[in-house]
C-alpha positions as CSV (number, residue, x, y, z in Angstrom):
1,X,-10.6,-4.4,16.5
2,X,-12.2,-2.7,13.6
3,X,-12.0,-4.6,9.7
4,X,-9.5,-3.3,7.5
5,X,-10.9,-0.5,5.2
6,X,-10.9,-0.9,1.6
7,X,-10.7,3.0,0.0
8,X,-11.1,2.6,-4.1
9,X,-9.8,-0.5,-6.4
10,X,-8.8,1.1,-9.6
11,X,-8.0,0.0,-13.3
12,X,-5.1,2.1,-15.5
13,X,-7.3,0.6,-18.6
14,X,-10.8,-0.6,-18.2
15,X,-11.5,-2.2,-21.4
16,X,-9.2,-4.8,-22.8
17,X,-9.3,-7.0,-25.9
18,X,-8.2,-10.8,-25.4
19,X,-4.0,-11.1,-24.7
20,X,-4.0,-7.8,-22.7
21,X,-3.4,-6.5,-19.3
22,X,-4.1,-3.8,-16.9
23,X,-2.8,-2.7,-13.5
24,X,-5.0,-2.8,-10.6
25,X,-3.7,-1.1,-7.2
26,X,-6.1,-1.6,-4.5
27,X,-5.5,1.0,-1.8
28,X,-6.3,-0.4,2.0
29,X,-5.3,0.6,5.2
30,X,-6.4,-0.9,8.7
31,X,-7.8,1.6,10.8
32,X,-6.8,0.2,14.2
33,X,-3.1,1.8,12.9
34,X,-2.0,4.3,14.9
35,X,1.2,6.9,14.3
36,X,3.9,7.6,16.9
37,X,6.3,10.4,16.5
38,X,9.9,10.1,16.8
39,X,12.5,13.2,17.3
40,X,16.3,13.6,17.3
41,X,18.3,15.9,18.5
42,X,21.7,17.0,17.7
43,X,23.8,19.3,19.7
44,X,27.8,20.6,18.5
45,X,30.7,21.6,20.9
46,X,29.6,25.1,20.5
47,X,26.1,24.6,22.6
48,X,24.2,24.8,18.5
49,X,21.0,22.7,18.3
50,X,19.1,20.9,15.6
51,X,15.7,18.6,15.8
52,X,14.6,16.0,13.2
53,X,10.8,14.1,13.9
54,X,9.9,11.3,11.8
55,X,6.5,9.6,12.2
56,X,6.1,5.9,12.0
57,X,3.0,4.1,11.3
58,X,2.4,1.4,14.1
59,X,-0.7,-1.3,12.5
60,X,-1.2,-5.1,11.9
61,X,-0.1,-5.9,8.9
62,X,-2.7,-6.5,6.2
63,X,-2.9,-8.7,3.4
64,X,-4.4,-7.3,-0.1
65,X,-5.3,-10.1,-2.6
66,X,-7.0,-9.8,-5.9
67,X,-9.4,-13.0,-7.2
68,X,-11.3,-13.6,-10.5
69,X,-13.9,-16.7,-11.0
70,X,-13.9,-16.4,-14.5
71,X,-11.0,-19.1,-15.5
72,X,-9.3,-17.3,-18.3
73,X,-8.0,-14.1,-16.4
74,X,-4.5,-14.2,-14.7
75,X,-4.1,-12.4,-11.9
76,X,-0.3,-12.0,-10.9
77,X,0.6,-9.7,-7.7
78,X,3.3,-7.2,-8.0
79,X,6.3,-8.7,-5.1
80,X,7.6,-4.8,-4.8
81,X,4.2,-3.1,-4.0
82,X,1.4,-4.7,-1.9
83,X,-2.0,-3.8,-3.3
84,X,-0.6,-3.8,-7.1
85,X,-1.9,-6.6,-9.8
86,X,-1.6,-7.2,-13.0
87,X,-4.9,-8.5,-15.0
88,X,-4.5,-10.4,-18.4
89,X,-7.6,-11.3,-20.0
């Protein structure tokens, strides 16, 4: 099993005075994931034919966390988007 691949960690501000924040998104993906495609098909009373494919992503679930040493910098994870913090200095 290969390790989860970490592609950029990015800051929508990268200088901040004391009291403010900036968003972090880390963007990760684990590259044992692999894609399976899924098609429908739905067919009338008069013999006419339509096809809808959907690809899922199949992969372990991966867990993106986002640490600081220094004591005074919060930290707080964004519940509706994994990979997405907010940092107040």
């Amino acid at each position: 099993m290969a390790n989860p691949v970490i592609r950029s960690i990015t800051a929508t501000k990268t200088t901040l005075q004391p009291g403010e924040s900036t968003q972090v998104t880390v963007d990760a993906f684990d590259p044992d994931a692999r894609t399976v495609t899924l098609a429908g098909r739905v067919t009338d009373t008069g013999g006419s034919v339509s096809t809808v494919t959907t690809t899922l992503t199949v992969g372990d679930p991966i867990l993106i966390e986002l640490t600081s040493t220094d004591p005074t910098v919060t930290v707080t994870p964004d519940p509706a988007a994994p990979g997405r913090f907010t940092v107040t200095v």
